[in-house]
N, C-alpha and C positions, 0 to 999 in steps of 0.2 A: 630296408625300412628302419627308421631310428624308434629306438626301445622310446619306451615313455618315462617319465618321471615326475617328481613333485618339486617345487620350488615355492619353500612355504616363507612366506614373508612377517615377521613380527616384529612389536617396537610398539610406543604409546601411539595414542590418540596424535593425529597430527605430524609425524614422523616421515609422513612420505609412501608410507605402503603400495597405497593404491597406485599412486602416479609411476612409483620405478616398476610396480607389477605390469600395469599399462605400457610402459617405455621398454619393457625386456619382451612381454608378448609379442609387438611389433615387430620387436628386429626377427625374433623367433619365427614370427609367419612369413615376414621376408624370406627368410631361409626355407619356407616352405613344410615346415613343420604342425601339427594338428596343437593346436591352444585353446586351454581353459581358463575363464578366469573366475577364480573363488574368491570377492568381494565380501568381507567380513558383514558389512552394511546390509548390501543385497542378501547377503542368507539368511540374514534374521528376518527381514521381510517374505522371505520365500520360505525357506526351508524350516528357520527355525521359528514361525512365528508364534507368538503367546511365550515364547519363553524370558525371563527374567536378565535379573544382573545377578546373581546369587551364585556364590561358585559353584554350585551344583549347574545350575541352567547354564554357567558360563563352560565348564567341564561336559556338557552337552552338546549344547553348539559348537566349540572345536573338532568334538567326538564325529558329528556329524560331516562337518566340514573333511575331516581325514578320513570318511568312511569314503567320502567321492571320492576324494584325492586317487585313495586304491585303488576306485574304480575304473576311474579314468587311464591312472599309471598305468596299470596290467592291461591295457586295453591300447597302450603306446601313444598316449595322449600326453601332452604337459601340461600337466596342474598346476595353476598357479593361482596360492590361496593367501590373501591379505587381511588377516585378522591381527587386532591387537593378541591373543592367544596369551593372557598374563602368566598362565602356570607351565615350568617346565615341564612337571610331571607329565603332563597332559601332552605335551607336545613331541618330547621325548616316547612317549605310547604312540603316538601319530607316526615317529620316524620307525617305530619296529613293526607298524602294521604293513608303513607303506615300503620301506626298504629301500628303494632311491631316492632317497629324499635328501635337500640340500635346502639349510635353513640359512636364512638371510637376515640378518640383526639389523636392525635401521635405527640407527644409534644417534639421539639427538638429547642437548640437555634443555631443562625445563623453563628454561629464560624462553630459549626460542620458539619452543611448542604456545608457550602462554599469546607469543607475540604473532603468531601465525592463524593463533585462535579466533576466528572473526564470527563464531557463534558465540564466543565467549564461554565456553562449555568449562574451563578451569580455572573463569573466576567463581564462577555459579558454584563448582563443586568446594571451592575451597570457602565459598561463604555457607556450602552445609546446603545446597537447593538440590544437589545432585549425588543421593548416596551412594555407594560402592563405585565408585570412578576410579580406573586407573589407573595409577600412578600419585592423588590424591589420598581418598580414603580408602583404596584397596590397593592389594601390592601388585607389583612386577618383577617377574622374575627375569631376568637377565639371562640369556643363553651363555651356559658356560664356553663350548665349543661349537660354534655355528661355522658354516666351512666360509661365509660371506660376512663382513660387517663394512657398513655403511654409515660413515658417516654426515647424515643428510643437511648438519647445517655448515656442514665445510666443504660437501662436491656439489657439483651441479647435477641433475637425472645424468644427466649425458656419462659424465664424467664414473658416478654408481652405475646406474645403467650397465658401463661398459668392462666395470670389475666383476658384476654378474656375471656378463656372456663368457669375459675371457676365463672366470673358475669352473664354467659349462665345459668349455673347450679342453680345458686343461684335466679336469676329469673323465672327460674322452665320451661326456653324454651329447656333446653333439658336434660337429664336425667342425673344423678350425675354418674361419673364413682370412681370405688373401686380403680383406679392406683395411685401410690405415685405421691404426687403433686409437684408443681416445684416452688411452693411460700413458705413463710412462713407463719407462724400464725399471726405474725405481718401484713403480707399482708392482710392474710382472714378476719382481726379484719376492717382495712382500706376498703377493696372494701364493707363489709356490714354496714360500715358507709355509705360510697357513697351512696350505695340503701336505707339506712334508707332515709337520706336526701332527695332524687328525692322519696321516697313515695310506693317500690317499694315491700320493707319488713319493 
């Protein structure tokens, strides 16, 4: 039976979260494996609702989000939680609660998020209609060492998606599959640098 873990996914507003958390779940359940998905959106309508944008409410609902995660991991479920999650500290607390957890950087710059924007949600903020947004008028913090980064306006899901699986594989949290892969050797040379680096292989 395969252990469980957490596969937390952060990055701004518009960055791809949801959709690569969606695109890795799939291949995941292909493989026959038990998946969760922690939808930063969905929680605050479910779990966390009535709470704010105030780093306090926002250090809440992360809190709350990683409390599942635990739940789930130690119970040999894969967590997969898609919050923007602006503050390290917070996040960094989430990876000592939950201990297998593998953080996913969805790295995109601000030209493209605006242009992807079709709520318009960071013209609003930046005209002052939408306080504490962000990457706008609140910060983000950048994961120093995230064992994934994603760069989502130069891959396609596919293409992310499949540097996911193969940093899954390669840290040995779930079993290597024989199908043609969707990176290159160049990539696989790059992500087993990563894990050299974080200690990992």
């Amino acid at each position: 039976m395969s252990k469980g873990f957490t596969l937390w996914f952060t990055g701004l507003s518009g960055a791809g979260k949801s959709t690569l958390a969606q695109a890795v779940a799939d291949e995941l359940l292909e493989r026959g494996m038990k998946v969760e998905i922690l939808d930063g959106d969905v929680v605050r309508t479910n779990l966390s609702k009535g709470l704010g944008f105030s780093k306090e409410d926002r250090d809440i609902n992360i809190r709350r989000i990683g409390f599942v995660c635990h739940l789930l991991t130690r119970n040999d479920v894969v967590a997969i939680a898609a919050a923007i999650s602006p503050y390290r500290e917070i996040r960094d607390e989430n990876r000592r609660l939950v201990g297998r957890f593998v953080e996913v950087y969805c790295k995109c710059p601000m030209e493209t998020l605006r242009e992807r924007d079709v709520k318009g949600l960071y013209a609003k903020a930046e005209a002052g209609e939408i306080p504490n947004f962000t990457g706008v008028s609140d910060p983000y913090e950048e994961p120093l060492n995230p064992e994934v980064v994603v760069e989502t306006d130069l891959e396609t899901v596919e293409e992310s998606a499949a540097k996911i699986i193969r940093t899954l594989e390669l840290m040995g949290y779930i079993p290597v599959s024989e199908a043609d892969a969707d990176y290159t050797e160049d990539e696989e040379e790059k992500i087993k640098e990563r894990l050299k680096a974080l200690g990992y292989i």
